[in-house]
N, C-alpha and C positions, 0 to 999 in steps of 0.2 A: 504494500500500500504506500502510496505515494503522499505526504505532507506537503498542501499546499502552502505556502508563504503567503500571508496575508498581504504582504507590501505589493504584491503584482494586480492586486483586485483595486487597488487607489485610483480615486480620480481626482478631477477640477474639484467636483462636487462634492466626494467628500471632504475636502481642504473647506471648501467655503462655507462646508456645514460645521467645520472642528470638530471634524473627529478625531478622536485621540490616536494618535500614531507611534507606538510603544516600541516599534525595528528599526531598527539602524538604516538610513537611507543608504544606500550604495552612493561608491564616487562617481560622480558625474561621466570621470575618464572611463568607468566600466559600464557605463551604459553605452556609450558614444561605441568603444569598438566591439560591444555587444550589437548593438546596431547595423556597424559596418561590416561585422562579419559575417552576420546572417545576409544583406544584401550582396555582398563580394562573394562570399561562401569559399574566400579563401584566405589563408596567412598573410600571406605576402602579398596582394593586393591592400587588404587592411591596413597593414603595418604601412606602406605606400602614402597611403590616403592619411593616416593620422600622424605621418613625419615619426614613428618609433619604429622598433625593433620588431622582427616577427617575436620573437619572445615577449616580449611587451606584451603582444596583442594576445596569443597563449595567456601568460599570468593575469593579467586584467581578465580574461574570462572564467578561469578559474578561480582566482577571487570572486568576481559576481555569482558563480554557483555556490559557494560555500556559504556566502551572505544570506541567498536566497534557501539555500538547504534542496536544492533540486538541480537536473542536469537540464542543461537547455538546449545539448546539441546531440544527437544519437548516434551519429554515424561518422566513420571519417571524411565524407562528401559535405560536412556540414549541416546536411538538413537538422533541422528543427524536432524536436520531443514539441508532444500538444502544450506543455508547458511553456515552455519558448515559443512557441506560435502566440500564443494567448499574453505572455510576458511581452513580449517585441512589440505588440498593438500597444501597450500601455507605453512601454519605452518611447515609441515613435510620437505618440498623442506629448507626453510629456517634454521631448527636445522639441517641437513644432513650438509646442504655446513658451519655451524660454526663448526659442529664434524670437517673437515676435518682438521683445525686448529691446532696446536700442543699446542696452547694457551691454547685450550677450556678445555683441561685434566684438566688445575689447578685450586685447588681450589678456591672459590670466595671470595675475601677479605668480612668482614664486615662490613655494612653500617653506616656511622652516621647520626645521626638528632638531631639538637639540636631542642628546640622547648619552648616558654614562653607562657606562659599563665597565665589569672586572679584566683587567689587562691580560689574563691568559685567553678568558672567554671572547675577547676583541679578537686576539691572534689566531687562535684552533679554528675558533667554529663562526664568528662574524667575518670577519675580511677575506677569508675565500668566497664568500658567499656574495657581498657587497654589490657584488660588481653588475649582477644579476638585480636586482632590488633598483640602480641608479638606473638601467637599462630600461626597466617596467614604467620607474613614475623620474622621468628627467626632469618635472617639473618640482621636485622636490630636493631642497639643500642638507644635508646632515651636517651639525657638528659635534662631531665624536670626543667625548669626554673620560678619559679613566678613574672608575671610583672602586673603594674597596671598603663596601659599610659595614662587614663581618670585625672591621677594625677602625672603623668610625673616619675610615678615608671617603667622604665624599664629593663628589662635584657639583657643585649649587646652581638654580635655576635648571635641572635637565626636566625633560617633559617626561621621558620615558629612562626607567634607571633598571638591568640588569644588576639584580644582587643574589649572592650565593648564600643562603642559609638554611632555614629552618620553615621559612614560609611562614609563621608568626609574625607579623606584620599590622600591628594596629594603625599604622598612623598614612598608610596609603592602601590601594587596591590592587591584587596583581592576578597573574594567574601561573603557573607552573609551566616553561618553557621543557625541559627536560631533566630527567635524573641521572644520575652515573653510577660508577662500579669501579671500585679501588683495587689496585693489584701492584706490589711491590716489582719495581723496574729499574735496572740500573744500565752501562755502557756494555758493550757485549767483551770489549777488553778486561773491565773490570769482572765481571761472572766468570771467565777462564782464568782469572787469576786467584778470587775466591771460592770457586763452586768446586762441587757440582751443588747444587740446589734441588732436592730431592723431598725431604719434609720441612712443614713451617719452622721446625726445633734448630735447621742450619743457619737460619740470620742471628742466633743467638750470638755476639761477642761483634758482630758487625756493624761497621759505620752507615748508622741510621739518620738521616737528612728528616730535619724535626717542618714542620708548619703549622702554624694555629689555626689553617684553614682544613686542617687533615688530619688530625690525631692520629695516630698508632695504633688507641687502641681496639679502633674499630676494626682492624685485619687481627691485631691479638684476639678478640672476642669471637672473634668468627673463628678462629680457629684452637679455640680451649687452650689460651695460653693465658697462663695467669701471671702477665709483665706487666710492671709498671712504664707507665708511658716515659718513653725517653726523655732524659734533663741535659743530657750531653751530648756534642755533638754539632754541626752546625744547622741552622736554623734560617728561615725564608717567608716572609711575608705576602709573595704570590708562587703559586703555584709553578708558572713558566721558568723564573727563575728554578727552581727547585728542579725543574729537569736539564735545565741547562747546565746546573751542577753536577746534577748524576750523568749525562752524558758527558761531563768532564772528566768521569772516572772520579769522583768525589766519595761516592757510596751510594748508598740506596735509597730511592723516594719514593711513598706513598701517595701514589698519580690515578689519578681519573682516565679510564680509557680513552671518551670522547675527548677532551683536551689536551692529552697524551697524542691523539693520534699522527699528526706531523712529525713527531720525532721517532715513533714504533716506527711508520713508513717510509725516513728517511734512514734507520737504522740506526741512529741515535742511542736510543733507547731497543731496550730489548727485556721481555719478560722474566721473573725468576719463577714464576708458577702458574701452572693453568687455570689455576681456580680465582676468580674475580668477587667481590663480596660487595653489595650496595652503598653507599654512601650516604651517612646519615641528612645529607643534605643535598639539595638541588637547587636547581637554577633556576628565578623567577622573574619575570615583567613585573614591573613596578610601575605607579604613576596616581597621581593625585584626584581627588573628586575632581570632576567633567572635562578631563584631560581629551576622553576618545571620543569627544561630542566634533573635536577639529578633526577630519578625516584624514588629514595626513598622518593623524599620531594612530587611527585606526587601521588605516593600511596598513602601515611599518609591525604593526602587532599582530594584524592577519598574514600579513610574507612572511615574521619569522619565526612563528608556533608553525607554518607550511613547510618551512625549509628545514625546521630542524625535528619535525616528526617525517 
């Protein structure tokens, strides 16, 4: 069974009667190459037409299905589901009555977004990604801020604030971006020099790379070790750091997969055991009462819960 969106049944008339309108209106940008793509019933025609990318014109579509909670297009020819036949009549009726505007001619100012984030989460898992997101909405400026609230480093005025915790969170609104899985990693020089690594009982007497972002002794607990958390040792206030060290042949750091994974794949880093264990915290969107009411700060929050699930 299909769930219709109630936002595709709106008209003139109900606007002029006030009725209350409780969904998110989609951006204006995803209805336009909603539009033109059903007319074109192609990418790259689209993308033409609206000066972007064919990927643009892809991600703005797929954002407007998520918005809507329905697919609009069936087939790879393009054609129309009855939902999108029925949604487009509304779309079309809708961009007609804003052409009639003398406003609508001008050009549309630039967006800002400010946005903070923890410095290893900017490097792993934002900035490969970025570049896709500038490509979708170019009318949108980022400036990218590094904060780390876990220790009360933050950067002031951002609209939207990536923080690594607990998700207890009174004092803004967020939602859960992704969680990870801790597994001790060191330089593959260094494991031949100290291994083999066989049971968790082998890091006993080893150089342990300590961080407040990652205790210890969530991989001791997981695996019935009754250690007290390391006092000795050196110590790292982000994460990135902390593998830069162990890929110096420092010793060993208790690393996040997904933020881990540029140095596992560059070699860097290398595993000491197969077994991976949750981490009591994850990563969350953060942002203030009626932040996502400006559409740019709702896009930026629809692309990367997309990107990173």
């Amino acid at each position: 069974m299909v769930l219709r969106d109630r936002s595709s049944d709106l008209s003139l008339t109900d606007l002029k009667r006030g009725s209350p309108v409780s969904l998110r209106i989609p951006p204006i940008q995803c209805l336009q190459t909603f539009e033109a793509l059903a007319r074109l019933r192609s990418v790259t025609q689209a993308a033409d037409e609206l000066f972007v990318t064919p990927s643009a014109v892809s991600h703005r579509v797929k954002q407007l299905e998520q918005i809507l909670g329905t697919k609009l297009f069936g087939r790879a020819d393009f054609s129309l589901t009855t939902e999108g036949s029925e949604y487009l009549a509304h779309v079309r009726e809708g961009l007609a009555s804003l052409q009639r505007f003398p406003s609508a001619q001008a050009a549309p100012g630039r967006r800002k977004l400010r946005l903070a984030v923890t410095p290893t989460f900017a490097r792993s898992m934002l900035m490969p990604r970025l570049r896709h997101f500038f490509e979708a909405y170019p009318e949108i400026d980022i400036t990218l801020q590094v904060s780390i609230p876990l220790l009360d480093v933050v950067a002031e005025d951002a609209d939207l604030t990536v923080r690594f915790g607990t998700g207890r969170y009174a004092d803004v609104e967020h939602t859960c971006l992704f969680k990870d899985e801790v597994t001790p990693m060191a330089s593959a020089a260094w494991v031949r020099e100290n291994g083999p690594f066989g049971a968790p009982e082998d890091l006993q007497g080893m150089s342990l790379l300590r961080s407040p972002l990652e205790p210890w002794r969530t991989w001791f607990a997981a695996h019935d070790l009754d250690w007290p958390e390391p006092t000795e040792g050196s110590s790292f206030n982000d994460v990135g750091l902390m593998c830069d060290a162990a890929a110096q042949g420092l010793g060993v750091g208790l690393v996040r997969l997904k933020l881990a994974a540029p140095w596992l794949e560059s070699g860097q880093l290398v595993r000491l055991y197969g077994r991976s264990v949750p981490s009591p915290h994850a990563h969350h969107l953060c942002w203030r009462a009626g932040t996502m009411e400006r559409w740019e700060c709702a896009t930026f929050a629809d692309w990367l819960k997309s990107v990173l699930n």
